[in-house]
PDB file of N, CA, C and O in Angstrom, chain B, residues numbered from 101:
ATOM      1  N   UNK B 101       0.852  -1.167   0.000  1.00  0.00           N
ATOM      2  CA  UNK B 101       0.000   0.000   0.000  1.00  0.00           C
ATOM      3  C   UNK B 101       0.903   1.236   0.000  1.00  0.00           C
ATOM      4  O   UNK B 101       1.805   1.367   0.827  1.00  0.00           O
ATOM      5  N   UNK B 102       0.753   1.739  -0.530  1.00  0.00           N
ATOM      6  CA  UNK B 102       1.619   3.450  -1.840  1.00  0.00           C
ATOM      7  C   UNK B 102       1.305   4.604  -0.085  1.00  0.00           C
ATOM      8  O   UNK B 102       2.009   5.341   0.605  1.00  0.00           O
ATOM      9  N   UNK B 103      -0.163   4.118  -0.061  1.00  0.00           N
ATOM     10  CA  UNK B 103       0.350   5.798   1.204  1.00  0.00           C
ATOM     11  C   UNK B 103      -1.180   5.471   2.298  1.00  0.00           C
ATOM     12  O   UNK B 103      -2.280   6.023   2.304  1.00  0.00           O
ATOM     13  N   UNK B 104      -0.520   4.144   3.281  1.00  0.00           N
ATOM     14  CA  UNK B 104      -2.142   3.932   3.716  1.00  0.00           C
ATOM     15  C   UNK B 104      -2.763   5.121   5.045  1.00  0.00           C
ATOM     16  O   UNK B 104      -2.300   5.967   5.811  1.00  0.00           O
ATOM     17  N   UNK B 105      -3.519   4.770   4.839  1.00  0.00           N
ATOM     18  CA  UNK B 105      -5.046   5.671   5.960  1.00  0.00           C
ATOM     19  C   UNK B 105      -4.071   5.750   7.370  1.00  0.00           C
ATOM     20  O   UNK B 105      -3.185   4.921   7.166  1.00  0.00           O
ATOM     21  N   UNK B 106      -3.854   6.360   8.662  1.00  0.00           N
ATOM     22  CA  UNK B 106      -3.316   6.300   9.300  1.00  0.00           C
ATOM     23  C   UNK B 106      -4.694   6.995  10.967  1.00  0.00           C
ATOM     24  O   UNK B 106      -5.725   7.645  10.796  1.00  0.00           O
ATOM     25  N   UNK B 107      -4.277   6.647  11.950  1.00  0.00           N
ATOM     26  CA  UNK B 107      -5.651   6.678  12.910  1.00  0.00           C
ATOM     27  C   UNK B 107      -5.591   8.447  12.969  1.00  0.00           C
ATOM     28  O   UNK B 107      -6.506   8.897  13.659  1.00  0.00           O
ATOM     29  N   UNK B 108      -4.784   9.379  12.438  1.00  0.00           N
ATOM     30  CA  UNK B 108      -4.690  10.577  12.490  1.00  0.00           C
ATOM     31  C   UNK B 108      -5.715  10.854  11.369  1.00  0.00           C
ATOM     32  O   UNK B 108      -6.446  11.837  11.489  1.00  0.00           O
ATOM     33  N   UNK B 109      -5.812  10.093  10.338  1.00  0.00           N
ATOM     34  CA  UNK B 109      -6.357  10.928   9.168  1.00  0.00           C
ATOM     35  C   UNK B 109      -7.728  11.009   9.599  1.00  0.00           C
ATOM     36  O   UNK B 109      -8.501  11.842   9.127  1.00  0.00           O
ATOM     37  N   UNK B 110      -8.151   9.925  10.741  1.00  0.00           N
ATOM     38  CA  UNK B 110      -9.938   9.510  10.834  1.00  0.00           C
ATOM     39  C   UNK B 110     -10.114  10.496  11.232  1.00  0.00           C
ATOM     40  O   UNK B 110     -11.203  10.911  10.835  1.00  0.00           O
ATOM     41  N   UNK B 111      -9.324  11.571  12.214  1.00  0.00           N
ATOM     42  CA  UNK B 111     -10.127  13.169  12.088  1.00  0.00           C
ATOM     43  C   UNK B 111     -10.281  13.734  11.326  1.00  0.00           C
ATOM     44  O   UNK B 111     -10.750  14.842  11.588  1.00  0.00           O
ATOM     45  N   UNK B 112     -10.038  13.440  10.017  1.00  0.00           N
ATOM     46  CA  UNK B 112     -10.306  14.205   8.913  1.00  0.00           C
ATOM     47  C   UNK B 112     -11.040  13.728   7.556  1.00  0.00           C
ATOM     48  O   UNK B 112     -11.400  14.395   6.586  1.00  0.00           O
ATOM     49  N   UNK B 113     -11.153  12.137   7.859  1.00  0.00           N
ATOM     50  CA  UNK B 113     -12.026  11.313   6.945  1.00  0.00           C
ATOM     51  C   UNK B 113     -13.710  11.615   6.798  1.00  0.00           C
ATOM     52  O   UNK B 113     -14.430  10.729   6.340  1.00  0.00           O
ATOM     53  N   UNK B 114     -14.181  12.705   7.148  1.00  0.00           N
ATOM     54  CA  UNK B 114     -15.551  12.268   7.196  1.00  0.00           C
ATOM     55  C   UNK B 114     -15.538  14.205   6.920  1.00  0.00           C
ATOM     56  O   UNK B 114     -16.613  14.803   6.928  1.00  0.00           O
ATOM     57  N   UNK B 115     -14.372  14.869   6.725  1.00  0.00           N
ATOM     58  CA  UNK B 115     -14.790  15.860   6.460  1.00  0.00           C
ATOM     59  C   UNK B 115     -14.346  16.028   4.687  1.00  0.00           C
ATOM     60  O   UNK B 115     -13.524  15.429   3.993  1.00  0.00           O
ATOM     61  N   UNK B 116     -15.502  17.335   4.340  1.00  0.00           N
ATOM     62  CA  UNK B 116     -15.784  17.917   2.490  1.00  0.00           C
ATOM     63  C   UNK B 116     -14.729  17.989   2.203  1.00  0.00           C
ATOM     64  O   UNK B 116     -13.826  18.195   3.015  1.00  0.00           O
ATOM     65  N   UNK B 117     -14.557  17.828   0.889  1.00  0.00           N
ATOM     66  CA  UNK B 117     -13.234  17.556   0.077  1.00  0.00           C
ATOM     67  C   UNK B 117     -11.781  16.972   0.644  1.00  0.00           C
ATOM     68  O   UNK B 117     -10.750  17.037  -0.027  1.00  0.00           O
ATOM     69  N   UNK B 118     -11.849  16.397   1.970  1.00  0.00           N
ATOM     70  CA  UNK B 118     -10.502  16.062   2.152  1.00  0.00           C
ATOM     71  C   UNK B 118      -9.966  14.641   1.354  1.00  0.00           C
ATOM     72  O   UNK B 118     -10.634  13.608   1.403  1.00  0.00           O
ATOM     73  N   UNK B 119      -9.018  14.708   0.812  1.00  0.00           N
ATOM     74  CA  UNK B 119      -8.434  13.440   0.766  1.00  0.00           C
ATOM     75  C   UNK B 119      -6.862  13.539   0.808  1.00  0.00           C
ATOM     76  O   UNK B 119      -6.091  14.485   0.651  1.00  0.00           O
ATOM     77  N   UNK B 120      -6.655  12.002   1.120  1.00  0.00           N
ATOM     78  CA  UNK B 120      -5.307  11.605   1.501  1.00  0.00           C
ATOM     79  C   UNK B 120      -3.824  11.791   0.549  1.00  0.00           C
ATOM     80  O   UNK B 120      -2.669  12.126   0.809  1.00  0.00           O
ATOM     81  N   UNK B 121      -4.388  11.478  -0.374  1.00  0.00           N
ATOM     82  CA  UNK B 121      -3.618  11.385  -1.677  1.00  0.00           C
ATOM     83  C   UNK B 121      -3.524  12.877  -2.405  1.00  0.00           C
ATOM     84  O   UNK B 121      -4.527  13.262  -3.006  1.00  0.00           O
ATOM     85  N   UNK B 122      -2.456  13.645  -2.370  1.00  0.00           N
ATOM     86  CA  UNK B 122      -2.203  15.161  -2.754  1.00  0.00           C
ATOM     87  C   UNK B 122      -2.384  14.865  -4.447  1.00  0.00           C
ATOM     88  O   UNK B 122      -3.071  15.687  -5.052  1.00  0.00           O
ATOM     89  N   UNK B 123      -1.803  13.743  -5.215  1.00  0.00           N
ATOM     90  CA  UNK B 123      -2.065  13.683  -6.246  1.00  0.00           C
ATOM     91  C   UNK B 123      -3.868  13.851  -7.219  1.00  0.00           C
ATOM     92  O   UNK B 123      -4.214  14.115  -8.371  1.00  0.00           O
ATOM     93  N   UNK B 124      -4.470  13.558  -6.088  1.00  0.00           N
ATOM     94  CA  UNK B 124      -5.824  13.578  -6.531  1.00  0.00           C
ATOM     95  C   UNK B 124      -6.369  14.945  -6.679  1.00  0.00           C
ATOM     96  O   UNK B 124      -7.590  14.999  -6.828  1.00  0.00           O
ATOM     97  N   UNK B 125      -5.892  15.758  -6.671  1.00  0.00           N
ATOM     98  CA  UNK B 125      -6.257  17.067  -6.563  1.00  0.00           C
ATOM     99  C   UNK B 125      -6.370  17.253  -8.334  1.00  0.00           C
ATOM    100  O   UNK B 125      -6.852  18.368  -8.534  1.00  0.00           O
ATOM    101  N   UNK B 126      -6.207  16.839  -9.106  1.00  0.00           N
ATOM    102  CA  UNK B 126      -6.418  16.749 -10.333  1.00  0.00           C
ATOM    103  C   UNK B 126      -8.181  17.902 -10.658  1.00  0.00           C
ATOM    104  O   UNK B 126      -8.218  18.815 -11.483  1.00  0.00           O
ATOM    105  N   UNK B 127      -8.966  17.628 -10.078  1.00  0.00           N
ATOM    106  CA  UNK B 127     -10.419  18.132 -10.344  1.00  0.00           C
ATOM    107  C   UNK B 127     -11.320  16.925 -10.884  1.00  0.00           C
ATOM    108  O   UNK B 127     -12.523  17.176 -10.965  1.00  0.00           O
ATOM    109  N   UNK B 128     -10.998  15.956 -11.173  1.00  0.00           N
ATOM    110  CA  UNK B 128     -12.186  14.307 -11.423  1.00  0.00           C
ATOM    111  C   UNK B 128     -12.192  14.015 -10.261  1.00  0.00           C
ATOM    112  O   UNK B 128     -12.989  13.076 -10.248  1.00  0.00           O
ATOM    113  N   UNK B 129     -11.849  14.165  -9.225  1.00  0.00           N
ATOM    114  CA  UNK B 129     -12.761  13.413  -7.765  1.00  0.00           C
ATOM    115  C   UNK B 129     -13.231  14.463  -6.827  1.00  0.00           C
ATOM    116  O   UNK B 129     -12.370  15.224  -6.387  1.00  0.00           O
ATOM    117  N   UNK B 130     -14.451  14.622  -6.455  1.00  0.00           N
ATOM    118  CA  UNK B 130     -14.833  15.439  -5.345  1.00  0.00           C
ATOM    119  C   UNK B 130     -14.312  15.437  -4.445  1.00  0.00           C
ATOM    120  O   UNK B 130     -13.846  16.515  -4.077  1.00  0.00           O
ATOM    121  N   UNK B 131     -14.121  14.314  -3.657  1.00  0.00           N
ATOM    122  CA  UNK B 131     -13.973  14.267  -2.327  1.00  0.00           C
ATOM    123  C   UNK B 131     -14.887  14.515  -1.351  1.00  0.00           C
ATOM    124  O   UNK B 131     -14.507  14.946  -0.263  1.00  0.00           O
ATOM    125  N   UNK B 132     -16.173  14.283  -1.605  1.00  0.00           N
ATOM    126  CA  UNK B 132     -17.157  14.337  -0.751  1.00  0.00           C
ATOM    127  C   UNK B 132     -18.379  13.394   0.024  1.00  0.00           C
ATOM    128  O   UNK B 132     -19.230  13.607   0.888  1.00  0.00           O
ATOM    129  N   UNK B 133     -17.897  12.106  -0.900  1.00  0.00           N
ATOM    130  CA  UNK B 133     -18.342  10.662  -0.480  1.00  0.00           C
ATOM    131  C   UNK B 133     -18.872  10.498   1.005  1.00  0.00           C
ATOM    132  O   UNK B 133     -20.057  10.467   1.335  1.00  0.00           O
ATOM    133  N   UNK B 134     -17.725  10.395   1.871  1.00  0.00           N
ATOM    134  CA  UNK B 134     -18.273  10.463   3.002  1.00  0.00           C
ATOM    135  C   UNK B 134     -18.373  11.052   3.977  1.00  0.00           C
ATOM    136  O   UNK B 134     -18.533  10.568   5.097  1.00  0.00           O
ATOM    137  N   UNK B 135     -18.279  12.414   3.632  1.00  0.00           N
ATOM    138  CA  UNK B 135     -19.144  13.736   4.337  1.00  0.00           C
ATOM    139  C   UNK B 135     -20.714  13.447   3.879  1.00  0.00           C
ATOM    140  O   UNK B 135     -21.647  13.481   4.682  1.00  0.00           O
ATOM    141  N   UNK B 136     -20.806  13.266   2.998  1.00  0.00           N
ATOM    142  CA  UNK B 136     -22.150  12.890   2.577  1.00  0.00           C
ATOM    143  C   UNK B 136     -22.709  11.680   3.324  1.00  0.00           C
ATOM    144  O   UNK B 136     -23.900  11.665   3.635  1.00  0.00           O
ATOM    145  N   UNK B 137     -21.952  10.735   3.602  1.00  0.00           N
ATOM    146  CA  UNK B 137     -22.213   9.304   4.029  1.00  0.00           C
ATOM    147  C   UNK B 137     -22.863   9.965   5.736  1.00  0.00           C
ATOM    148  O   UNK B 137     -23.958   9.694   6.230  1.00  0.00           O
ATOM    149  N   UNK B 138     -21.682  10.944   6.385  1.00  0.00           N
ATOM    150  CA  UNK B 138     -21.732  11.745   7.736  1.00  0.00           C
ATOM    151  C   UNK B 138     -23.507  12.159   7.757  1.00  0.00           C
ATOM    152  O   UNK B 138     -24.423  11.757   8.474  1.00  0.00           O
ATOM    153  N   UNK B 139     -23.463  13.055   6.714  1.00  0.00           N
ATOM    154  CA  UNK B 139     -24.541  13.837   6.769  1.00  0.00           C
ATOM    155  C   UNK B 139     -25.969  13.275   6.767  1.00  0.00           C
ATOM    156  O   UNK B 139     -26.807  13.562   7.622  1.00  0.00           O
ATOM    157  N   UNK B 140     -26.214  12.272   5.505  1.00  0.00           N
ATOM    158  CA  UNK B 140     -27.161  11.191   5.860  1.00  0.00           C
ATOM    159  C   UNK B 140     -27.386  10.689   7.071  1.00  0.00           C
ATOM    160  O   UNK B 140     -28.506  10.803   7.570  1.00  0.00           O
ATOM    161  N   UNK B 141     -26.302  10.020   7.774  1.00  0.00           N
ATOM    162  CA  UNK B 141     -26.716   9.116   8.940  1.00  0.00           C
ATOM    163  C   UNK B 141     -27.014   9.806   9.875  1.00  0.00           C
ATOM    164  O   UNK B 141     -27.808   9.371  10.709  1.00  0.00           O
ATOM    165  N   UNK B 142     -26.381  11.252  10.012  1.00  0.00           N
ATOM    166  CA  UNK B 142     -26.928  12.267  11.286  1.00  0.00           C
ATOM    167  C   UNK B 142     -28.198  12.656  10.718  1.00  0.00           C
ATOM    168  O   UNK B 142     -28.872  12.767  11.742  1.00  0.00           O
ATOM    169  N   UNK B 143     -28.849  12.892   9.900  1.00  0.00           N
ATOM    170  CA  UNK B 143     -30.285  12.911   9.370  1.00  0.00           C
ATOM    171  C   UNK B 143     -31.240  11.877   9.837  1.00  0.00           C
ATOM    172  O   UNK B 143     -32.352  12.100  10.315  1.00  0.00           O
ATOM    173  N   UNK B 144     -30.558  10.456   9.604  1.00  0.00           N
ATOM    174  CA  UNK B 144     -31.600   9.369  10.283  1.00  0.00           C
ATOM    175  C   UNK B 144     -31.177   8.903  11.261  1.00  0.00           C
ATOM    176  O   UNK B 144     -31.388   7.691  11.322  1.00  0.00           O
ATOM    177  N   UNK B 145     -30.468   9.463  12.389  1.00  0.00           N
ATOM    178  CA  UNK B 145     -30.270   9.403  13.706  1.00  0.00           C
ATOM    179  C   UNK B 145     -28.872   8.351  13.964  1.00  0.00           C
ATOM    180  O   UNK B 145     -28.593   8.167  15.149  1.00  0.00           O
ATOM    181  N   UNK B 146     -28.173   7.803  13.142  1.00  0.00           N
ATOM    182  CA  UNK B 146     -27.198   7.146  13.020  1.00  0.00           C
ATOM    183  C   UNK B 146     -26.281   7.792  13.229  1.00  0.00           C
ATOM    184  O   UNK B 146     -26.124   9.004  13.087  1.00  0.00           O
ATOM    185  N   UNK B 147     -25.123   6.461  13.840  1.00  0.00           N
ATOM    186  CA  UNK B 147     -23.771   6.854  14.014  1.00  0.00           C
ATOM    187  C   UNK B 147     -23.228   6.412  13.228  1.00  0.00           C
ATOM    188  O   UNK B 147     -23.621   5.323  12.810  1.00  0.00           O
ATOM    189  N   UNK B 148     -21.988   7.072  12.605  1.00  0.00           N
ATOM    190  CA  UNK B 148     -21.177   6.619  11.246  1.00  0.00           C
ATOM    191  C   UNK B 148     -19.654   6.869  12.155  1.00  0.00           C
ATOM    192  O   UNK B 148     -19.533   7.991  12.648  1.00  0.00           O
ATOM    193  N   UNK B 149     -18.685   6.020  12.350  1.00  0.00           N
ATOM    194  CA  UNK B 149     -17.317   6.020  12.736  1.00  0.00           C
ATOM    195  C   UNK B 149     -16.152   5.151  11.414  1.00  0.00           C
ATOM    196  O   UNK B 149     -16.504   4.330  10.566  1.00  0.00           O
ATOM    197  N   UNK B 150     -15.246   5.507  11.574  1.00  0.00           N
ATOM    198  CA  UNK B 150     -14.215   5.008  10.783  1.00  0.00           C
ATOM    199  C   UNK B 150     -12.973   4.361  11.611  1.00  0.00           C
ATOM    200  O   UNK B 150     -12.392   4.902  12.552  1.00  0.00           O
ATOM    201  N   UNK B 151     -12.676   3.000  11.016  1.00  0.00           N
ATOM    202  CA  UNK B 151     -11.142   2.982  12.007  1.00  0.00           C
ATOM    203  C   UNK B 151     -10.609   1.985  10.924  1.00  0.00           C
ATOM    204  O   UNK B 151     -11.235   1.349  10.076  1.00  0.00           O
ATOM    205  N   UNK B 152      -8.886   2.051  11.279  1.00  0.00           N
ATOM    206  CA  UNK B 152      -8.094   1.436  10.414  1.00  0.00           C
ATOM    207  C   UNK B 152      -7.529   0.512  11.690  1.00  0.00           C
ATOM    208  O   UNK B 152      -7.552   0.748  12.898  1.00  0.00           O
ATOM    209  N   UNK B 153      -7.027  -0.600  10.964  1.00  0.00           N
ATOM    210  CA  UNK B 153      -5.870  -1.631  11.343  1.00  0.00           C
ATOM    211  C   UNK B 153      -5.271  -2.276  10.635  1.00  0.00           C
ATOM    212  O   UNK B 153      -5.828  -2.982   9.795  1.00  0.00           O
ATOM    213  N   UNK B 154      -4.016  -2.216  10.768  1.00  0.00           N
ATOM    214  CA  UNK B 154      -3.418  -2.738   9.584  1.00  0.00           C
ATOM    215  C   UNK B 154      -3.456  -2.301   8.272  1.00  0.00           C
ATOM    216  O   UNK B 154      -3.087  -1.138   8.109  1.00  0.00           O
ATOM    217  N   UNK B 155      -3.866  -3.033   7.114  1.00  0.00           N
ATOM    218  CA  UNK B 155      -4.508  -2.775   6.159  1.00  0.00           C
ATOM    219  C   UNK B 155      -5.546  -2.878   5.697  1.00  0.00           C
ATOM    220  O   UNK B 155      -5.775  -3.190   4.528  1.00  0.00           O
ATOM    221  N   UNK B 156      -6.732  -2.512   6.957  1.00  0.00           N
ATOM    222  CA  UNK B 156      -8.058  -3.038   6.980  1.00  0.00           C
ATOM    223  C   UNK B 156      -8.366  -1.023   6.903  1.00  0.00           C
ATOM    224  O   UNK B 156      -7.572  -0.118   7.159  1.00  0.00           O
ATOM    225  N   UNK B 157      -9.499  -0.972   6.551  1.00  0.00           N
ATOM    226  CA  UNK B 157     -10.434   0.637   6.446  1.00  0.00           C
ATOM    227  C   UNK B 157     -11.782   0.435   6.497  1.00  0.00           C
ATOM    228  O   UNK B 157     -12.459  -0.022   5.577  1.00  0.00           O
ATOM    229  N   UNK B 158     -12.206   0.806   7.669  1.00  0.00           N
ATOM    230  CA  UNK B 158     -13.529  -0.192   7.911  1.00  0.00           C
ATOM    231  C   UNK B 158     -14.339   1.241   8.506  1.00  0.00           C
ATOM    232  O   UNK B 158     -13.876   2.071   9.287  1.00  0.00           O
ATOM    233  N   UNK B 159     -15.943   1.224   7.743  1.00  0.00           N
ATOM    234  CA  UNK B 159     -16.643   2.538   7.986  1.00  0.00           C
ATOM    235  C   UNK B 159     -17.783   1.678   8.590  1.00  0.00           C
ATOM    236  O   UNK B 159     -18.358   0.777   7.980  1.00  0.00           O
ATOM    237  N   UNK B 160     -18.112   2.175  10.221  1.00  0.00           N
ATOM    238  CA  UNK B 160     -19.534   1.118  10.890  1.00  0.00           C
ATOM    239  C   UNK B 160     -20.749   2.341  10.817  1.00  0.00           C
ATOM    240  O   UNK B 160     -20.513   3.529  11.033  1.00  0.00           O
ATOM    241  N   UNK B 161     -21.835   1.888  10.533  1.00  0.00           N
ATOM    242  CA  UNK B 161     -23.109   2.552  10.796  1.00  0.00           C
ATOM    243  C   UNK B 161     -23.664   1.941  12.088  1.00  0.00           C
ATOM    244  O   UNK B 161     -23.680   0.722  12.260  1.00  0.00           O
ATOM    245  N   UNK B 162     -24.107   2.795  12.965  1.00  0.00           N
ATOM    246  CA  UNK B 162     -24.291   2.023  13.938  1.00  0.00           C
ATOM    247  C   UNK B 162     -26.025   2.713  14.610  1.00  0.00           C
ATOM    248  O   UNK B 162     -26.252   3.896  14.861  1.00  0.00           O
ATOM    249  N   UNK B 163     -26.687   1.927  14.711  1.00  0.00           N
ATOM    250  CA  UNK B 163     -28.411   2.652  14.999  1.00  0.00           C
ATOM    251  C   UNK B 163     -28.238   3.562  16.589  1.00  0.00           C
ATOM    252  O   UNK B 163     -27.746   3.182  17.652  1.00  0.00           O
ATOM    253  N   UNK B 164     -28.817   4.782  16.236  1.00  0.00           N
ATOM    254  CA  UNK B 164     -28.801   5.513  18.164  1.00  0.00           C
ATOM    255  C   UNK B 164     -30.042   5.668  18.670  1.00  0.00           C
ATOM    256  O   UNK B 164     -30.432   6.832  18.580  1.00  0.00           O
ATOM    257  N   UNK B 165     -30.805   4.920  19.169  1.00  0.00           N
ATOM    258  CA  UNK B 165     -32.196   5.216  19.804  1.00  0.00           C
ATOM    259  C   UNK B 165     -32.514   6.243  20.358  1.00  0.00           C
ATOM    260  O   UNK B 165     -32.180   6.516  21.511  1.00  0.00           O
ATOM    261  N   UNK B 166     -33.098   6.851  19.738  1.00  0.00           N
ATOM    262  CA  UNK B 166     -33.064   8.578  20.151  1.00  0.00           C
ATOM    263  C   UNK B 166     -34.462   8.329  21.285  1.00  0.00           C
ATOM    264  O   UNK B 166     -35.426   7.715  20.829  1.00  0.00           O
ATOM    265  N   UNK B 167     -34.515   8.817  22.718  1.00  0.00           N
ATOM    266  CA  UNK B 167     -35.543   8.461  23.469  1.00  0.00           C
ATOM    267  C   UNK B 167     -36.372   9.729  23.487  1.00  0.00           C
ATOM    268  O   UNK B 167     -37.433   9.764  24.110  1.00  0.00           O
TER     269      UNK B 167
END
């Protein structure tokens, strides 16, 4: 893996236009995937977290019973 995810970047994975890769700055990728993914699940009361291990990148939705 060329330049993997690191537990620093997950503060910054879920925010607009960020990405990891400086090369992508080209203008063909938004970068807004999962700010969007963020924004949905706080709409239907969901929790959305990110964590890496290893070479694993794993995004959980998780239900919050709002009382």
């Amino acid at each position: 893996m060329k330049n993997p995810l690191s537990n620093q970047d997950l503060e910054l994975i879920f925010k607009r236009f960020w990405r990891k890769d400086p090369a992508r700055e080209s203008g063909t990728h938004g970068g807004i995937g999962l700010s969007l993914v963020k924004s949905y699940a706080d709409l239907m009361g969901l929790e959305v977290s990110a964590s890496v291990s290893g070479d694993m990148f794993r995004i959980l939705l998780s239900h919050i019973k709002i009382a």
